[in-house]
FILUM-247760 format. One record per atom (N, C-alpha, C, O, CB): residue in three letters; atom name; x, y, z. Coordinates in Angstrom, 1 decimal. Glycine has a CB too. Layout:
PT   type   atom       xx       yy       zz
PT    ALA     CA        X        Y        Z
...
***
This chain:
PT   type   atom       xx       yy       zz
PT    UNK      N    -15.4     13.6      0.3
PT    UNK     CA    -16.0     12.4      0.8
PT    UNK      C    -16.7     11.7     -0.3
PT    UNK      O    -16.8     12.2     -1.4
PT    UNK     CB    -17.0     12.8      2.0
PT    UNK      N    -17.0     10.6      0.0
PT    UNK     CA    -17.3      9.3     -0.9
PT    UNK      C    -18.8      9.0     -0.6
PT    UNK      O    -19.1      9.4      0.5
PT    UNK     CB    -16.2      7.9     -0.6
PT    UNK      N    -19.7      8.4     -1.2
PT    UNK     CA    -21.1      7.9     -1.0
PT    UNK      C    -20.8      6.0     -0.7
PT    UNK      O    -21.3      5.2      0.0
PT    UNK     CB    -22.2      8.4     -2.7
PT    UNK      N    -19.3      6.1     -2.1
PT    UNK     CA    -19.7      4.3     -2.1
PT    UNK      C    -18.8      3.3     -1.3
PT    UNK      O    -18.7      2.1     -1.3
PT    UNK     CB    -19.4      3.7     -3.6
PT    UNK      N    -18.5      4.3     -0.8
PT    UNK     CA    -17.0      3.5      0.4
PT    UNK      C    -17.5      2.3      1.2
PT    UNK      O    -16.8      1.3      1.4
PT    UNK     CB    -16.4      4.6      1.8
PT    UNK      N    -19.2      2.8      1.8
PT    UNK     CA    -19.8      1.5      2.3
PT    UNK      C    -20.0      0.2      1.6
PT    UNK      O    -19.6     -0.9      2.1
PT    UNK     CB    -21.0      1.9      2.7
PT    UNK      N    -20.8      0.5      0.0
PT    UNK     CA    -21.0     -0.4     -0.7
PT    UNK      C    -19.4     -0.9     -1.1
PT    UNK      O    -19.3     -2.1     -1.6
PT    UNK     CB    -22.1      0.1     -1.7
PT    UNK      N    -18.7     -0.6     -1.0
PT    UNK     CA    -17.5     -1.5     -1.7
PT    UNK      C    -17.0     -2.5     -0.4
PT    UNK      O    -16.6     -3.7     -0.5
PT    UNK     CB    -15.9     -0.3     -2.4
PT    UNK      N    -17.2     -1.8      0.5
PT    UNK     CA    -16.5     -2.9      2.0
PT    UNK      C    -17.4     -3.9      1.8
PT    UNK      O    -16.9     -5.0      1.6
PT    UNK     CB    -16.6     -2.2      3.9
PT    UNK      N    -18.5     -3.7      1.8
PT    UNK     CA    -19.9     -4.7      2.0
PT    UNK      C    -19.7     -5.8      0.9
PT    UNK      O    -19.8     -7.0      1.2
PT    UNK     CB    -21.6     -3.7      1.7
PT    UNK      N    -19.4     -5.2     -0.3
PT    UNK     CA    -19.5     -6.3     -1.4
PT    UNK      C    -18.0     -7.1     -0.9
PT    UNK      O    -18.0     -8.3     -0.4
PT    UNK     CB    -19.6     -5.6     -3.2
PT    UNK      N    -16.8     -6.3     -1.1
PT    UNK     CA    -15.5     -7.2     -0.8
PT    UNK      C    -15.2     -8.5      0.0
PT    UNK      O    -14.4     -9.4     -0.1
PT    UNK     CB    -14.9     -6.5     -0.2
PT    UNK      N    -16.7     -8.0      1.2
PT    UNK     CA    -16.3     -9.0      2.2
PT    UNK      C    -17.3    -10.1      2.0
PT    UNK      O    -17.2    -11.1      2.7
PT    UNK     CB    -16.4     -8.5      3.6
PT    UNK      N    -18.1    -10.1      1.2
PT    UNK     CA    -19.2    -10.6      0.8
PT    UNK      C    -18.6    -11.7      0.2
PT    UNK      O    -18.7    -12.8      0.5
PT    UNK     CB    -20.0     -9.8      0.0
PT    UNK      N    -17.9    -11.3     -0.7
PT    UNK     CA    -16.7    -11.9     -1.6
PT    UNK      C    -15.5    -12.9     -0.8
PT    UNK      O    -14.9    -13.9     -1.3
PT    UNK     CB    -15.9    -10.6     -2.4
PT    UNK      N    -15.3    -12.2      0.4
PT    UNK     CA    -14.5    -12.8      1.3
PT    UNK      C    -13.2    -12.9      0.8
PT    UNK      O    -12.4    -13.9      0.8
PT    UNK     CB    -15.0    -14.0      1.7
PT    UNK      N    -12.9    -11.0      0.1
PT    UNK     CA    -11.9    -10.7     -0.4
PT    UNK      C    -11.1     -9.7      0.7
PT    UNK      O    -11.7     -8.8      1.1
PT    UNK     CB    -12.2    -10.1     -1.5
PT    UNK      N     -9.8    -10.0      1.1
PT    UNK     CA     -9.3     -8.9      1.6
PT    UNK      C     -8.9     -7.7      0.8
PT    UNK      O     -8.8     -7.8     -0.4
PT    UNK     CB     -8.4     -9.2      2.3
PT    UNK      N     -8.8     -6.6      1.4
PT    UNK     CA     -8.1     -5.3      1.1
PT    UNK      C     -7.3     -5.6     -0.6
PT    UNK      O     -7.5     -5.4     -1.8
PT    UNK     CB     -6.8     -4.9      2.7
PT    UNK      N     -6.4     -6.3      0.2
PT    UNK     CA     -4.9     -6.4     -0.6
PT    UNK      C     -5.6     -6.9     -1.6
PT    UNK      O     -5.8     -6.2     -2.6
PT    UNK     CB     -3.5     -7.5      0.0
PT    UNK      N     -6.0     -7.9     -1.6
PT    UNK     CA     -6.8     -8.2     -2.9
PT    UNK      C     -7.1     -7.7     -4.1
PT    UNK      O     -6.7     -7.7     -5.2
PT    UNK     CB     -7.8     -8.4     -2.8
PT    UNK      N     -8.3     -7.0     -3.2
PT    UNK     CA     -9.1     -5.9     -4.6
PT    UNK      C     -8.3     -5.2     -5.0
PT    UNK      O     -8.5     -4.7     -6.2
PT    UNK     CB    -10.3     -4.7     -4.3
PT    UNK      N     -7.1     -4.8     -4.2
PT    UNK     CA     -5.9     -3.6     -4.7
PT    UNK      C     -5.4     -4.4     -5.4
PT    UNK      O     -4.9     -3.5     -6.2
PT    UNK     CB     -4.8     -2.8     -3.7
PT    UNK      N     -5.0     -5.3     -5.9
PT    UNK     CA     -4.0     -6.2     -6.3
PT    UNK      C     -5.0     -6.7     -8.1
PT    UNK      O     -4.4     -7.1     -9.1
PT    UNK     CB     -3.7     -7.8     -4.8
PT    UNK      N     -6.1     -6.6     -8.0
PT    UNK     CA     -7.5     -7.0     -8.8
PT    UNK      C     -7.5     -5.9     -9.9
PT    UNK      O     -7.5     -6.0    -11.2
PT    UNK     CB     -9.0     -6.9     -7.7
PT    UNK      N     -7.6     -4.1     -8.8
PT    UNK     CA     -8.0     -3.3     -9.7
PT    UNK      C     -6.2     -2.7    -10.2
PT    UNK      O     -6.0     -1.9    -11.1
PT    UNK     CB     -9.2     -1.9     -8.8
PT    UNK      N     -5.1     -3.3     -9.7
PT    UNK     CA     -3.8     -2.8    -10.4
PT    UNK      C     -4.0     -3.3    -11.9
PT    UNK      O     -3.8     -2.7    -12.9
PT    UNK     CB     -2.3     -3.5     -9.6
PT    UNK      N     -4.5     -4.8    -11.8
PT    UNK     CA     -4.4     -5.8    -13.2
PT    UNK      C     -5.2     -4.9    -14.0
PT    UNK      O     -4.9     -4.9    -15.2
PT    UNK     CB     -5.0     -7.4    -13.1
PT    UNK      N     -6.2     -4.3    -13.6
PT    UNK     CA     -6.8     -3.0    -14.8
PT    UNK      C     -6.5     -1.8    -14.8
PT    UNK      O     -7.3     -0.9    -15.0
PT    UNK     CB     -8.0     -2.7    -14.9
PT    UNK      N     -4.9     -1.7    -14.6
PT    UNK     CA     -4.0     -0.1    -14.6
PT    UNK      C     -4.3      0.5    -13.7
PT    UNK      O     -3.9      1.6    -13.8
PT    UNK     CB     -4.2      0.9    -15.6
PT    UNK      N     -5.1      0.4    -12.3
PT    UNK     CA     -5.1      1.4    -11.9
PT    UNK      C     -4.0      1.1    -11.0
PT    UNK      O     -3.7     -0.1    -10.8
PT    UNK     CB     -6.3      1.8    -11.6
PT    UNK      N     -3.4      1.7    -10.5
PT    UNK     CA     -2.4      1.6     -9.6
PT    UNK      C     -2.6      2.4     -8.2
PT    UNK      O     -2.1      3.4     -7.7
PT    UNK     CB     -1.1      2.0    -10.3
PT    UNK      N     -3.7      1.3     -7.5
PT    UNK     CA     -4.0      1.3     -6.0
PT    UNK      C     -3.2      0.8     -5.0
PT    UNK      O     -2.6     -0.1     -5.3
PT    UNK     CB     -5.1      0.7     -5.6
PT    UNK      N     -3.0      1.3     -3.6
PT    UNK     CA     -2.7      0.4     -2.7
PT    UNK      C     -3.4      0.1     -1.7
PT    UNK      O     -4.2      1.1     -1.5
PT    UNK     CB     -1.6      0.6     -2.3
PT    UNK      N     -3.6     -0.9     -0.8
PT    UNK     CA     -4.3     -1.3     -0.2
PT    UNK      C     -4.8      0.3      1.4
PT    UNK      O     -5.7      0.8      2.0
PT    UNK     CB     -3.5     -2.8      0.1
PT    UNK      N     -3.9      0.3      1.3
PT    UNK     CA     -3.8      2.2      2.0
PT    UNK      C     -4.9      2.8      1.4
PT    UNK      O     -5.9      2.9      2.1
PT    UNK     CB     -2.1      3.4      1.5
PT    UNK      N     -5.1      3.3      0.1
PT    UNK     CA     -5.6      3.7     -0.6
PT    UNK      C     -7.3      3.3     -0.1
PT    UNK      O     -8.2      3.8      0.5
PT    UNK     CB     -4.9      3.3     -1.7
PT    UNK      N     -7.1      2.2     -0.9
PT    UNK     CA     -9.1      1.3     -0.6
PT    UNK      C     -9.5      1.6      0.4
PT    UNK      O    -10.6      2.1      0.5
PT    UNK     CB     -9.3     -0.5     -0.3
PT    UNK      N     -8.3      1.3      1.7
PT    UNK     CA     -8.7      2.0      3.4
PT    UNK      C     -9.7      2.6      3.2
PT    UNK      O    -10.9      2.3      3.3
PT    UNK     CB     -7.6      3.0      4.1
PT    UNK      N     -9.0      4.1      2.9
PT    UNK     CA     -9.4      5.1      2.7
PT    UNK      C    -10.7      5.3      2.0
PT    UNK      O    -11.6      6.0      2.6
PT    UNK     CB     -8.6      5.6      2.2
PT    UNK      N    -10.9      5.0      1.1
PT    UNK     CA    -12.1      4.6      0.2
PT    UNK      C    -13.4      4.0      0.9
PT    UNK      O    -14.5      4.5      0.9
PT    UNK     CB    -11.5      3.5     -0.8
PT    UNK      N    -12.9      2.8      1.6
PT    UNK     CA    -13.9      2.4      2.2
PT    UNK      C    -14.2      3.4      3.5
PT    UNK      O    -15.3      3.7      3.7
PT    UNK     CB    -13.7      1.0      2.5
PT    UNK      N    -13.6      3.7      4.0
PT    UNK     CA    -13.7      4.6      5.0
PT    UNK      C    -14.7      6.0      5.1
PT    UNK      O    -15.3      6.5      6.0
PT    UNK     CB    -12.4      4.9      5.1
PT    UNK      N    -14.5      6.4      3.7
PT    UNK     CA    -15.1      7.1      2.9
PT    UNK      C    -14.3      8.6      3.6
PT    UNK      O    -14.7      9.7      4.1
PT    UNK     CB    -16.7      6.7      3.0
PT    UNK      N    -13.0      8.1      3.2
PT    UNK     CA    -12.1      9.9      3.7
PT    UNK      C    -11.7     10.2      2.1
PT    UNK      O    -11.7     11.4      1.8
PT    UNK     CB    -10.1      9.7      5.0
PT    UNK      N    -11.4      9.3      1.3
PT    UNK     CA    -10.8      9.5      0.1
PT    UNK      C    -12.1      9.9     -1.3
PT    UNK      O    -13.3      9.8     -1.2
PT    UNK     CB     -9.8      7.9     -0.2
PT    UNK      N    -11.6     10.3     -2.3
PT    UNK     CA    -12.6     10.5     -3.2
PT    UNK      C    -12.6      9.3     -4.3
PT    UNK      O    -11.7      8.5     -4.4
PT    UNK     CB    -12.4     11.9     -3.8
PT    UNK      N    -13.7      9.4     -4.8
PT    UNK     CA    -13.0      8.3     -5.7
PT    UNK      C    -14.0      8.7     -6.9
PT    UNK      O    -15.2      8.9     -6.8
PT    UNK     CB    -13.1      6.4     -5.1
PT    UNK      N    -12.7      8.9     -8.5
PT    UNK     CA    -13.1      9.7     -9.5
PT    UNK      C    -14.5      8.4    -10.3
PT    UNK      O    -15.1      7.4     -9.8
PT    UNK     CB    -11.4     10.2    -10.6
PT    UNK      N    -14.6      9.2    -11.5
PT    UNK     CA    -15.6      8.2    -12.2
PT    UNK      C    -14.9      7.2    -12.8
PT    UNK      O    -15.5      6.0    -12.7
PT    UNK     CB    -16.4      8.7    -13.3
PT    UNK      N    -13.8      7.3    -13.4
PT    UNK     CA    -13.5      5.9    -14.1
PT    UNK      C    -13.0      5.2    -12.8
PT    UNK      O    -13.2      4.0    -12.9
PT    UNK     CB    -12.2      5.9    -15.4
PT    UNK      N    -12.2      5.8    -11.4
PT    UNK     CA    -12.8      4.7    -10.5
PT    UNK      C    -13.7      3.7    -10.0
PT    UNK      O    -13.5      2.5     -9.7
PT    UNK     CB    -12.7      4.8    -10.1
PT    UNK      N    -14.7      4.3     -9.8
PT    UNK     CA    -16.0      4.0     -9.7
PT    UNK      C    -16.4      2.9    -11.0
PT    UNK      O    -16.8      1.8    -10.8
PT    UNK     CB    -16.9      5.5     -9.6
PT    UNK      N    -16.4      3.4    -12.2
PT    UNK     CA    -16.0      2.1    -13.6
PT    UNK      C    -15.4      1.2    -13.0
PT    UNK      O    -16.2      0.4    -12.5
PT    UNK     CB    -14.9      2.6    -15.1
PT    UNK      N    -14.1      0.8    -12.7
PT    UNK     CA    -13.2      0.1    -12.5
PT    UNK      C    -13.5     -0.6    -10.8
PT    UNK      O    -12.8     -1.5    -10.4
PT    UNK     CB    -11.9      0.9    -12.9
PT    UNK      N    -13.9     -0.3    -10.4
PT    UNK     CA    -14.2     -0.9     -8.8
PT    UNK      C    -15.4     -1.6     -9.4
PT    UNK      O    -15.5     -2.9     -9.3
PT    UNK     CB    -14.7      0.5     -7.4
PT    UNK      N    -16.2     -0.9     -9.9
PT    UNK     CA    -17.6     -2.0    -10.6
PT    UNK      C    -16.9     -3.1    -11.2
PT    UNK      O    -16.8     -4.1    -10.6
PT    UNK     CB    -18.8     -1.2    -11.9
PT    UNK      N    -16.6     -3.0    -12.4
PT    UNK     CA    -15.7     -4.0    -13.1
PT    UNK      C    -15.3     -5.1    -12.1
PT    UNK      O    -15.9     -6.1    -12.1
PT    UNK     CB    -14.4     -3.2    -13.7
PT    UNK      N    -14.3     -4.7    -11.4
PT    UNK     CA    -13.6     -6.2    -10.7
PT    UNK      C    -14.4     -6.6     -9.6
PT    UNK      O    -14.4     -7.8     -9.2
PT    UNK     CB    -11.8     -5.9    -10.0
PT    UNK      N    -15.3     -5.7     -9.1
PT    UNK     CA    -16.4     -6.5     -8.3
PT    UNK      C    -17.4     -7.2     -9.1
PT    UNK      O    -17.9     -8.3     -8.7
PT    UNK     CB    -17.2     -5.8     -7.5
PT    UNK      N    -17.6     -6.5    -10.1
PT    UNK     CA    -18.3     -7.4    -10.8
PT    UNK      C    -20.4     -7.3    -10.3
PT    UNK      O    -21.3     -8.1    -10.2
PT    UNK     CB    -17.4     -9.0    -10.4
PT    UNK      N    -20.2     -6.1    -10.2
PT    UNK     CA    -21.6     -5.4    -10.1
PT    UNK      C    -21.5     -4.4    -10.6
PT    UNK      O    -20.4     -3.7    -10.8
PT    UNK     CB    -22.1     -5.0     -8.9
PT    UNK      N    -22.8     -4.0    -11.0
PT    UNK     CA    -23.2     -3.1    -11.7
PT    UNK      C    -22.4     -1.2    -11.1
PT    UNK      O    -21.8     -1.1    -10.1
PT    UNK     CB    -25.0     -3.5    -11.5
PT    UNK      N    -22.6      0.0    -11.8
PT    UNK     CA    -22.1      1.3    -11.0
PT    UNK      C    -23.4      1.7    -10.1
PT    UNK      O    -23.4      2.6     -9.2
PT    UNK     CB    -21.5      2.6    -12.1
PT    UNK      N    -24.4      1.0    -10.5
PT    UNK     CA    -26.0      1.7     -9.6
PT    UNK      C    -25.7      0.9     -8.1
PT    UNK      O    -26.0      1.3     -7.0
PT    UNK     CB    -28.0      1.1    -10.5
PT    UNK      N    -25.0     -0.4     -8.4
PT    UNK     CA    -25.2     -0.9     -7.2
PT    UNK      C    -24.2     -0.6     -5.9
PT    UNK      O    -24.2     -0.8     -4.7
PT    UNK     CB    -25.3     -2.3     -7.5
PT    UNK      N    -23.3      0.3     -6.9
PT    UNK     CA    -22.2      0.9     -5.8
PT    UNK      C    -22.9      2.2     -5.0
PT    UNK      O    -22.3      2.8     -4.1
PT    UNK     CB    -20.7      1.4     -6.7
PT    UNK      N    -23.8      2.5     -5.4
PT    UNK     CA    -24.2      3.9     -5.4
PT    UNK      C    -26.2      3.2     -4.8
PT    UNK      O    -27.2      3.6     -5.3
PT    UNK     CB    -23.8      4.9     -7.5
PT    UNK      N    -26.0      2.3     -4.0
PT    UNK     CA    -27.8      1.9     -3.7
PT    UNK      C    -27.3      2.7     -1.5
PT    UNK      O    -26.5      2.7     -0.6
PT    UNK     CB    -28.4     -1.2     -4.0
PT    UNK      N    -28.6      3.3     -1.8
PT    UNK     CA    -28.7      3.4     -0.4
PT    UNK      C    -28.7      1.9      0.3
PT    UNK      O    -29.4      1.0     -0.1
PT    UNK     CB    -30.1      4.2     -0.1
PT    UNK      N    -27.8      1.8      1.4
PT    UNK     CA    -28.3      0.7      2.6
PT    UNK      C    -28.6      1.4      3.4
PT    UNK      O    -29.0      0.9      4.5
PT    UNK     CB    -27.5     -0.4      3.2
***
């Protein structure tokens, strides 16, 4: 299980980014997600390593503390 699955849905939509998007966002920095994938993530069924967590910050474009803030 995942801590940041909430904070990544929250910011995405914030952004008024779909799924496909961010998957399509974090491919352009190698990672090779699919929108299946994020699901999961946000869902918080999937794990998600540290240089994910780098790279999810990155293309959201917040900080890694803010992925990781209690709401």
């Amino acid at each position: 299980m995942n801590i940041i699955g909430f904070n990544i849905r929250k910011i995405r939509e914030r952004k008024e980014w779909t799924q496909d998007l961010l998957a399509a966002k974090c491919n352009l920095l190698q990672w090779n997600i699919s929108r299946g994938t994020l699901a999961k993530i946000e869902a918080k069924v999937r794990r998600v390593t540290d240089i994910e967590v780098k790279i999810l910050a990155q293309v959201l474009n917040v900080t890694i503390e803010e992925l990781f803030e209690d709401t």
